[in-house]
C-alpha atoms as a printed R data frame, in Angstrom:
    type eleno elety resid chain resno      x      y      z
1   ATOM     1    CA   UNK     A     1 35.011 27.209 51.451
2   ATOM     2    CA   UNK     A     2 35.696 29.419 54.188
3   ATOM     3    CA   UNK     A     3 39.032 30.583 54.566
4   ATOM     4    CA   UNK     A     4 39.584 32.024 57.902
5   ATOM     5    CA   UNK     A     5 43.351 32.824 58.055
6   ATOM     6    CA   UNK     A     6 44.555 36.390 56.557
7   ATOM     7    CA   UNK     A     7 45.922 37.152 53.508
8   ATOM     8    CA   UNK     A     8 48.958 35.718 52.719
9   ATOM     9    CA   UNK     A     9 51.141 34.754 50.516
10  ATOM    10    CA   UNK     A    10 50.395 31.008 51.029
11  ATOM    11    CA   UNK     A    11 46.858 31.857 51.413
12  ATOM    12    CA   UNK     A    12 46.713 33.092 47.635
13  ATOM    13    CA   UNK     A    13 48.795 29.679 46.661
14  ATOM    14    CA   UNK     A    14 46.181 27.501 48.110
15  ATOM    15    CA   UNK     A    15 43.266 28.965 45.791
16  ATOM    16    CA   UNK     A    16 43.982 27.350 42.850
17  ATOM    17    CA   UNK     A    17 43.667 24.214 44.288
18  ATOM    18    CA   UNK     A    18 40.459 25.481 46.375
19  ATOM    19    CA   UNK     A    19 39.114 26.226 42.870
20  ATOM    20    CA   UNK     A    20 39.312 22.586 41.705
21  ATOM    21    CA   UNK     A    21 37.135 21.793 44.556
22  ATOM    22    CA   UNK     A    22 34.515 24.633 44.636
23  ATOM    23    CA   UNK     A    23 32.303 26.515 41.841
24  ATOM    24    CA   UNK     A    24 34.827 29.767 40.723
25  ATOM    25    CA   UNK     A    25 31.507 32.255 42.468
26  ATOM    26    CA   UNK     A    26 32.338 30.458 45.819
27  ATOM    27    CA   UNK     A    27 35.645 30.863 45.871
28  ATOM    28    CA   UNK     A    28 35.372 35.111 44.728
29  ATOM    29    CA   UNK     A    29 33.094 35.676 47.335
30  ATOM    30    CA   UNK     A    30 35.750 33.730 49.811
31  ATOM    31    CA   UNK     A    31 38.088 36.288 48.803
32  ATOM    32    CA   UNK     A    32 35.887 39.408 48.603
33  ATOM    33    CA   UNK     A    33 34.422 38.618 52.006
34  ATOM    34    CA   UNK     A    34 38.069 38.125 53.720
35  ATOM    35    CA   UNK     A    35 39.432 41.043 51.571
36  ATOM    36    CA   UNK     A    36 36.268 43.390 52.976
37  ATOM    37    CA   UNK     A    37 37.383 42.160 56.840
38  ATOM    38    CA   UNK     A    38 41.100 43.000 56.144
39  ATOM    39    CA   UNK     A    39 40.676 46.178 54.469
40  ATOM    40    CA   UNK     A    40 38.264 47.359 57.197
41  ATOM    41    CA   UNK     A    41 40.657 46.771 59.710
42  ATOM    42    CA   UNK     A    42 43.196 48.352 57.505
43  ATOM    43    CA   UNK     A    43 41.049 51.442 57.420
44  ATOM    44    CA   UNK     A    44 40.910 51.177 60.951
45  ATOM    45    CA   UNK     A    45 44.363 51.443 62.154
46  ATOM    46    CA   UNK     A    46 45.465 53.329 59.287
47  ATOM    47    CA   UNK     A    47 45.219 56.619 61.522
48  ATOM    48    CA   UNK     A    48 48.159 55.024 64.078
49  ATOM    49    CA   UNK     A    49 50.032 53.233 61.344
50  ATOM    50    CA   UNK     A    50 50.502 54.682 58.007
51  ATOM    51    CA   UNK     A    51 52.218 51.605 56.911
52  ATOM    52    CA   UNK     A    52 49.101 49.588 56.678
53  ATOM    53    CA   UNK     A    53 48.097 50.651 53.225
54  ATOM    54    CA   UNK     A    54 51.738 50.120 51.792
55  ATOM    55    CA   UNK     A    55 51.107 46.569 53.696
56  ATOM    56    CA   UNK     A    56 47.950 45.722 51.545
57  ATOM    57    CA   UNK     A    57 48.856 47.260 48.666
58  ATOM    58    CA   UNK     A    58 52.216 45.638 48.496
59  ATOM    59    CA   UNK     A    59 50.681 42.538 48.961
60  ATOM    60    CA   UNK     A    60 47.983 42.562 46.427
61  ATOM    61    CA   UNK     A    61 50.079 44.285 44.067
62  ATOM    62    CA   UNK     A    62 53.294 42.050 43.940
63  ATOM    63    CA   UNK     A    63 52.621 38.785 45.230
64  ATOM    64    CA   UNK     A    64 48.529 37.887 44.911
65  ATOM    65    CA   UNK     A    65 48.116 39.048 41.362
66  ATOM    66    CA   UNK     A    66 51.698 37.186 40.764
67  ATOM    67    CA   UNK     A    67 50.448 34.440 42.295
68  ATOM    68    CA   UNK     A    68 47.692 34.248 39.921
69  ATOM    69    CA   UNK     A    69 48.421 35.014 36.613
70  ATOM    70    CA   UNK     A    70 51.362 32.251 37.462
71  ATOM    71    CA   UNK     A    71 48.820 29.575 37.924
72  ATOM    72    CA   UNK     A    72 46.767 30.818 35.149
73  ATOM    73    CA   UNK     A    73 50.092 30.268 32.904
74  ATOM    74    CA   UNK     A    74 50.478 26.259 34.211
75  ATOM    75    CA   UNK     A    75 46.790 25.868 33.838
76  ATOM    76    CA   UNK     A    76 47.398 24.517 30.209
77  ATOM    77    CA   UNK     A    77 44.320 22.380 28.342
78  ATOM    78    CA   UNK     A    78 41.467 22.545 31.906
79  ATOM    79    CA   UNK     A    79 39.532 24.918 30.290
80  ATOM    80    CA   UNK     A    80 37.331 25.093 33.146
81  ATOM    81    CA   UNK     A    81 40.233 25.792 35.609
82  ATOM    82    CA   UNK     A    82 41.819 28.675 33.847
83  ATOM    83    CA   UNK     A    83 38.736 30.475 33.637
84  ATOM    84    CA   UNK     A    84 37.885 30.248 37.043
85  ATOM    85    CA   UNK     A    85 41.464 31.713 37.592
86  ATOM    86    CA   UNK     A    86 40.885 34.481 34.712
87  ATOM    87    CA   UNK     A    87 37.562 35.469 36.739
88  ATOM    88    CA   UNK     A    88 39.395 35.599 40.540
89  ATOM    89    CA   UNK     A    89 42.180 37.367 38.706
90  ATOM    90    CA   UNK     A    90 40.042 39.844 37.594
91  ATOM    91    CA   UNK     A    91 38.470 40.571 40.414
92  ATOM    92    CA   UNK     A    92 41.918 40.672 42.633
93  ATOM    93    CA   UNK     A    93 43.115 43.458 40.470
94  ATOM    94    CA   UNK     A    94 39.901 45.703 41.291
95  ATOM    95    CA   UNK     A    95 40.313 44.790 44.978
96  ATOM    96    CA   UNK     A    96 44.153 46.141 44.748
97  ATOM    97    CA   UNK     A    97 42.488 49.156 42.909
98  ATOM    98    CA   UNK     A    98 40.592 50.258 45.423
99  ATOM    99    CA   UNK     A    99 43.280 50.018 48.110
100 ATOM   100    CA   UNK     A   100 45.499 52.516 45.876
101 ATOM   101    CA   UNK     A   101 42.218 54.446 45.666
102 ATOM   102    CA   UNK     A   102 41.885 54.467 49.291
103 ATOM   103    CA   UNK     A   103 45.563 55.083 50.155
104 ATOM   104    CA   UNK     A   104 45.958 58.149 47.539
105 ATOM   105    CA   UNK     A   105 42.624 59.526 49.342
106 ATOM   106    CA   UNK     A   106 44.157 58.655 53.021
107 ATOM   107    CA   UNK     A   107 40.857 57.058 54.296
108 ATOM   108    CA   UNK     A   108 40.802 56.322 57.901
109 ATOM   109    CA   UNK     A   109 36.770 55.900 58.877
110 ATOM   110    CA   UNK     A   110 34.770 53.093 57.800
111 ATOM   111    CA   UNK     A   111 31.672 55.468 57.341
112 ATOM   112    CA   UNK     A   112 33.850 57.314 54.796
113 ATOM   113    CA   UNK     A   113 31.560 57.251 51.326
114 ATOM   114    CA   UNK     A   114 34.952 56.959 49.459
115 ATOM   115    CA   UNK     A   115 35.145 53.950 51.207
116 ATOM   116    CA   UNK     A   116 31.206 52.399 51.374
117 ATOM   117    CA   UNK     A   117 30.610 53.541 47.614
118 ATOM   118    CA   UNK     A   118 32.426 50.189 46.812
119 ATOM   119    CA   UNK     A   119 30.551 46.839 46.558
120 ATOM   120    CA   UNK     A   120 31.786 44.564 49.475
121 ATOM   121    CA   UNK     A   121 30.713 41.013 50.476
122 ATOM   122    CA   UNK     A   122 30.329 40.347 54.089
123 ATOM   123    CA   UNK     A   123 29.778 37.903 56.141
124 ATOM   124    CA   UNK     A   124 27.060 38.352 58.920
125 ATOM   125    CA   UNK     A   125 28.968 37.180 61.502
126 ATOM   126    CA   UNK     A   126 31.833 34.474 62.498
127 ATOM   127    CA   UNK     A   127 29.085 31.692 63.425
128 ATOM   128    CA   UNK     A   128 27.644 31.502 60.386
129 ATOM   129    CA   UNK     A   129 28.164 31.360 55.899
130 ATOM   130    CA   UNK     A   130 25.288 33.723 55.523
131 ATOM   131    CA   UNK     A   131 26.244 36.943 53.900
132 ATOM   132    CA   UNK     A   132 25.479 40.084 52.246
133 ATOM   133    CA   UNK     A   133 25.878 42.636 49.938
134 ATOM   134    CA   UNK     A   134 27.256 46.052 51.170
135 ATOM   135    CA   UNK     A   135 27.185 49.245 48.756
136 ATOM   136    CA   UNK     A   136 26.458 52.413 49.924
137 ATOM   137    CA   UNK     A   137 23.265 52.592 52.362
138 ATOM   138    CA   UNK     A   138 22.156 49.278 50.762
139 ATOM   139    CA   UNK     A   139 22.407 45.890 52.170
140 ATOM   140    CA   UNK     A   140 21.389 43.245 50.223
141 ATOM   141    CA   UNK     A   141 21.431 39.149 51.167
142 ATOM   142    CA   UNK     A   142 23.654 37.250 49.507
143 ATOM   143    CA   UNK     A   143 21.527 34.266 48.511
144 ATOM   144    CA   UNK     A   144 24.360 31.921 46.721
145 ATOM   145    CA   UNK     A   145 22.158 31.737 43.576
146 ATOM   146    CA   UNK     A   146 25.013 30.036 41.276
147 ATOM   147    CA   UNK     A   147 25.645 31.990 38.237
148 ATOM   148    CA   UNK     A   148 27.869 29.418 36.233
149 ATOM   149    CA   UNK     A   149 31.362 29.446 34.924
150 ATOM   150    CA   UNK     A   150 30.292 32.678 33.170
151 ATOM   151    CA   UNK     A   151 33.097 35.342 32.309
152 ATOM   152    CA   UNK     A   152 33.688 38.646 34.862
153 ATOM   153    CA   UNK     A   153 33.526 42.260 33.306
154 ATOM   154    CA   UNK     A   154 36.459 44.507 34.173
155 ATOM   155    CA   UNK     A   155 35.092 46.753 37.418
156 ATOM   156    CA   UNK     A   156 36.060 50.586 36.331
157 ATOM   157    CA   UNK     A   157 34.128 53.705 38.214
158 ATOM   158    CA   UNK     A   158 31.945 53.696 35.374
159 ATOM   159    CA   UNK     A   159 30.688 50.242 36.313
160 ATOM   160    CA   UNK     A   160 31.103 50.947 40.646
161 ATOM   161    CA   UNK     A   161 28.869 53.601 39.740
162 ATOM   162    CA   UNK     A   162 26.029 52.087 38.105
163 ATOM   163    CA   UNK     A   163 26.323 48.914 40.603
164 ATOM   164    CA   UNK     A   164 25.651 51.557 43.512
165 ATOM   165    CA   UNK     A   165 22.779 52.925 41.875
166 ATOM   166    CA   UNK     A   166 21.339 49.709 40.800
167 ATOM   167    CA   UNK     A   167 21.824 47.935 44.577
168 ATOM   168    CA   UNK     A   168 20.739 51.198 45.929
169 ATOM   169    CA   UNK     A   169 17.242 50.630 44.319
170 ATOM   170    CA   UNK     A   170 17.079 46.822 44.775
171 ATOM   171    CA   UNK     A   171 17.354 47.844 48.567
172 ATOM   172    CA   UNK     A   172 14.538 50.487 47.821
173 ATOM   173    CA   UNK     A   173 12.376 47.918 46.113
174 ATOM   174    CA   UNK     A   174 12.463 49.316 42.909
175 ATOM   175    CA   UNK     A   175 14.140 46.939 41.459
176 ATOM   176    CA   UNK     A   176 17.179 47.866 38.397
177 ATOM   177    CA   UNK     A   177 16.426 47.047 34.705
178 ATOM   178    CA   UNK     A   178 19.299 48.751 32.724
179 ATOM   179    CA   UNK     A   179 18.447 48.921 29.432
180 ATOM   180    CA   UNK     A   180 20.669 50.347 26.142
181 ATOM   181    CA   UNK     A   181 24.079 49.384 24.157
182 ATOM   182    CA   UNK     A   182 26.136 50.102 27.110
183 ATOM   183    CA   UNK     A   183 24.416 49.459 30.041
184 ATOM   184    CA   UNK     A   184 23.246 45.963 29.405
185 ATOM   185    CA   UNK     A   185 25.952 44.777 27.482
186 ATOM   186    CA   UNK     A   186 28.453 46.183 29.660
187 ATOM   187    CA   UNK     A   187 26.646 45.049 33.124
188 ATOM   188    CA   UNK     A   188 24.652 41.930 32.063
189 ATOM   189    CA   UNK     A   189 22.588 42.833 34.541
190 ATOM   190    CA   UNK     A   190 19.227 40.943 35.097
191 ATOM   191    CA   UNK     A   191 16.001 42.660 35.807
192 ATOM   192    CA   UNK     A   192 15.431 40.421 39.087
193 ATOM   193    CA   UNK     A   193 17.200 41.458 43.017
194 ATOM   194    CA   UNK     A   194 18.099 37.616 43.325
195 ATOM   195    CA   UNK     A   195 20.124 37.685 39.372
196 ATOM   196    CA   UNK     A   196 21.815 41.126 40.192
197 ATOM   197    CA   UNK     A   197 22.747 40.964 43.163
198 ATOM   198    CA   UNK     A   198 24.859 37.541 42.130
199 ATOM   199    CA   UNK     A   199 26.067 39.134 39.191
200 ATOM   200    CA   UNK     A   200 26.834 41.981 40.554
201 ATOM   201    CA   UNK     A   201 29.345 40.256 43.423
């Protein structure tokens, strides 16, 4: 599934029906990936137009979460479908998150850390589905490995900051086993690159 238009408000009523077709991971890193391209150009031309973060925020804020917890309401008795919804939904509220982050902060450079300390999915280029894993210094393949219909942890800066130390040692080759009441439980992390770096995204 790759969506190539921007982010619209028809763009976030076609998911749910993209969802019936594709596993719920495929469809969050759809959105992740197109959400990284939009924001960066955001950042971008945020310097000429102050306007653009109001844009994105606006957006994300009123109609794509709207859009979303409406078709999580009308999903009634398909299991399967609502949680894929509950998972995008939860992830679409962290992605408006950090654009109020970003907008409070007045980012305008990509190479800003308040902006690369975030996990982003991107694609390598238009030509091809391959992707990766952006966070920090690190960049890590995205190898698909599907995860399952398994349930998405709320991202807070406790969590952003334990994903960029854990991908920032995956990329170092020294691999990430968190270990204790809170870190494990709260990450479900895996002690392998190829499980964390899916679980992570």
């Amino acid at each position: 599934m790759c969506i190539r238009d921007s982010m619209n408000a028809e763009y976030m009523g076609r998911l749910p029906e993209h969802l019936k077709l594709h596993p719920g991971q495929i469809a969050i890193a759809a959105v992740q990936s197109d959400w990284t391209e939009e924001m960066e150009a955001c950042i971008k031309g945020s310097a000429a137009d102050k306007d653009l973060y109001n844009k994105q925020y606006e957006f994300y804020d009123k109609q794509a979460i709207s859009a979303l917890a409406d078709s999580v309401k009308t999903s009634k008795g398909k299991k399967d479908q609502r949680l894929k919804l509950q998972q995008l939904l939860t992830i679409v509220l962290h992605l408006r998150d950090v654009i109020y982050d970003l907008k409070s902060k007045q980012i305008n450079s990509t190479s800003s850390f308040e902006w690369i300390k975030h996990l982003r999915l991107q694609r390598r280029s238009e030509k091809t589905s391959q992707a990766e894993g952006k966070q920090g210094f690190a960049e890590i393949n995205y190898d698909y490995e599907y995860q399952g219909n398994n349930g998405r942890l709320v991202v807070t800066p406790l969590t952003e900051r334990c994903y960029l130390v854990l991908t920032t040692a995956l990329f170092l080759k020294r691999g990430g086993a968190p270990y204790g009441p809170v870190s494990y439980t709260h990450l479900r992390a895996h002690e392998t690159s190829l499980h964390l770096v899916c679980r992570l995204l």
